[in-house]
MARDO-267090 format. One record per residue (C-alpha): residue number from 1; residue in three letters; chain; x, z, y. Coordinates in nm, 2 decimals, always signed. Each point is the difference from the previous one (the first is absolute). Example, Ala and Ser with C-alpha at 12.3 -4.5 7.8 and 13.67 -1.06 7.14 Angstrom:
KEBA, zado, kenu, lodo, u, w, v
KEBA, 1, ALA, A, +1.23, +0.78, -0.45
KEBA, 2, SER, A, +0.14, -0.07, +0.34
//
This chain:
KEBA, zado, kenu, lodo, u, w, v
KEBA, 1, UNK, A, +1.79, -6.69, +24.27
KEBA, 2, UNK, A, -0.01, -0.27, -0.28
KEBA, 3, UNK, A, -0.24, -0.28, +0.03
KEBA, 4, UNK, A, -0.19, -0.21, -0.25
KEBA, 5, UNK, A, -0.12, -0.37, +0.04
KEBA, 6, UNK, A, -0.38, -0.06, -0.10
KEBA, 7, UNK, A, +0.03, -0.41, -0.13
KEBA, 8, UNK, A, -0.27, -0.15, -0.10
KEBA, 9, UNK, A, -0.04, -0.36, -0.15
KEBA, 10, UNK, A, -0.20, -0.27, +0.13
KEBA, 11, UNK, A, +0.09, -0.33, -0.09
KEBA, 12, UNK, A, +0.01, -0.07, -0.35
KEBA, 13, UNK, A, +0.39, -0.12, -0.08
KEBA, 14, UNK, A, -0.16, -0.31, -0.21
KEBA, 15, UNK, A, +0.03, -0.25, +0.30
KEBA, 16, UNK, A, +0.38, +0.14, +0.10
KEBA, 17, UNK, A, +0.35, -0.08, -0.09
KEBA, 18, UNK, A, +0.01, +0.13, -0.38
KEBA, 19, UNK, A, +0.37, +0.06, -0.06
KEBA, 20, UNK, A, +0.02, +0.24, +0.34
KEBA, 21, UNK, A, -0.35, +0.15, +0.07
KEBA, 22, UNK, A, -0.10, +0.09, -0.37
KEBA, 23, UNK, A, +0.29, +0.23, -0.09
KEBA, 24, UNK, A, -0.01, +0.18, +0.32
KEBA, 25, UNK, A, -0.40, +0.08, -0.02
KEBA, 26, UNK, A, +0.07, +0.09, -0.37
KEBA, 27, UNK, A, +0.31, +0.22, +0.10
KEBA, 28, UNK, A, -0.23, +0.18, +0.25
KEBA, 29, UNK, A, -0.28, +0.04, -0.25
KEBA, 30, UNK, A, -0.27, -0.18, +0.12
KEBA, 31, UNK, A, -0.24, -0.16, -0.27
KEBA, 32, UNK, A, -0.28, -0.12, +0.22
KEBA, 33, UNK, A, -0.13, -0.08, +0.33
KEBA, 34, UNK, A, -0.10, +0.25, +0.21
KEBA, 35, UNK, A, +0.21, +0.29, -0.18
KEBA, 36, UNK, A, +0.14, +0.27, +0.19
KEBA, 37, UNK, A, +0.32, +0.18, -0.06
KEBA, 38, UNK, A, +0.17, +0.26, +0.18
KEBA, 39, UNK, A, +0.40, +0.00, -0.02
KEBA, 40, UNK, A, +0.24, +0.17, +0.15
KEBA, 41, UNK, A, +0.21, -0.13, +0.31
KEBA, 42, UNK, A, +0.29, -0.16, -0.08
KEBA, 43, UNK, A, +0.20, -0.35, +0.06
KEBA, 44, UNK, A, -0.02, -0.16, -0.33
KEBA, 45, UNK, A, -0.38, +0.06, +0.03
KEBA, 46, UNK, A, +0.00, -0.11, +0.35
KEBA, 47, UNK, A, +0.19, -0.34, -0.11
KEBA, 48, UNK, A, -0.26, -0.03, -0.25
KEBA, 49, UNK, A, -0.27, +0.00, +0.23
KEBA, 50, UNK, A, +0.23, -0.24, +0.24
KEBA, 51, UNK, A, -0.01, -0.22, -0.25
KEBA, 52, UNK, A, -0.39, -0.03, -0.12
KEBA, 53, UNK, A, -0.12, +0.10, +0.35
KEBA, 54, UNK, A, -0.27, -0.30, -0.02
KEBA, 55, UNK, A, -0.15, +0.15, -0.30
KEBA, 56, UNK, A, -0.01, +0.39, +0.09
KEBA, 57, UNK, A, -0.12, +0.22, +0.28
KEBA, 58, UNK, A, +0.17, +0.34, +0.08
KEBA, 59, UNK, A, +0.04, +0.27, +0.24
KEBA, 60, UNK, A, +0.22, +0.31, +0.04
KEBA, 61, UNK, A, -0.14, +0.38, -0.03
KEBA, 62, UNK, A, +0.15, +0.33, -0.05
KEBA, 63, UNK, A, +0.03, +0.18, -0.33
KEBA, 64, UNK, A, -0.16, +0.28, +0.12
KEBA, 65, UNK, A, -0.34, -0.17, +0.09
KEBA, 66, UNK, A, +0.03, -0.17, -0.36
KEBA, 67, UNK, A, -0.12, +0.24, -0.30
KEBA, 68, UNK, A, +0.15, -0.19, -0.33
KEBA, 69, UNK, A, -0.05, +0.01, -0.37
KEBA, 70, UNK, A, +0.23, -0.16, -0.22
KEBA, 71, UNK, A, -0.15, -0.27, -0.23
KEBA, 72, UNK, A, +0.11, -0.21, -0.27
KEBA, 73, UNK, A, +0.16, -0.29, +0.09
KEBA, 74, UNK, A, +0.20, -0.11, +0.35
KEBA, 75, UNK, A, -0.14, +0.13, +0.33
KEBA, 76, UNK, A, -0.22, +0.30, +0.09
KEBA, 77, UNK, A, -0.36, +0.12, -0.03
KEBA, 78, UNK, A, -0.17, +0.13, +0.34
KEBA, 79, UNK, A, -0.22, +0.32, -0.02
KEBA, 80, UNK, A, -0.20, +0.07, +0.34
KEBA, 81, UNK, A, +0.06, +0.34, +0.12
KEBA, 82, UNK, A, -0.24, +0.23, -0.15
KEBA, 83, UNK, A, -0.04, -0.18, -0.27
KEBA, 84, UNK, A, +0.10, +0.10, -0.33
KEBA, 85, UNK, A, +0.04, -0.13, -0.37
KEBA, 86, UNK, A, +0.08, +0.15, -0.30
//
């Protein structure tokens, strides 16, 4: 079974190390504090979060128990279950 990382930001990348932190937050597609993304597993993303793991939270989950819509943009929209949009 695949599994997806939930990240969220929640330090602002202002106060850290520009030339390493920025690219990586940008490269995951975070634009603001306390944005969540869902990405798949994987060790490039896992090295990312290595990296910037001062300025993000993140735990693992199953695919199954995630119900995704693409979006525009890096990352993923969560739908709860039952939910739907048109």
């Amino acid at each position: 079974m695949a599994k997806m990382l939930k990240i969220t930001q929640v330090k602002s990348v202002i106060n850290s190390l520009y030339d390493k932190h920025r690219p990586v937050m940008e490269a995951l597609g975070f634009t603001k504090n306390y944005h969540t993304l869902y990405k798949k597993d994987s060790p490039a993303i896992r090295g990312m979060i290595h990296r910037v793991q001062h300025l993000v939270i993140w735990e693992e989950l199953d695919e199954k128990d995630v119900k995704v819509r693409r979006k525009k943009g890096p990352g993923y929209t969560v739908l709860d279950k039952g939910t739907t949009r048109s």
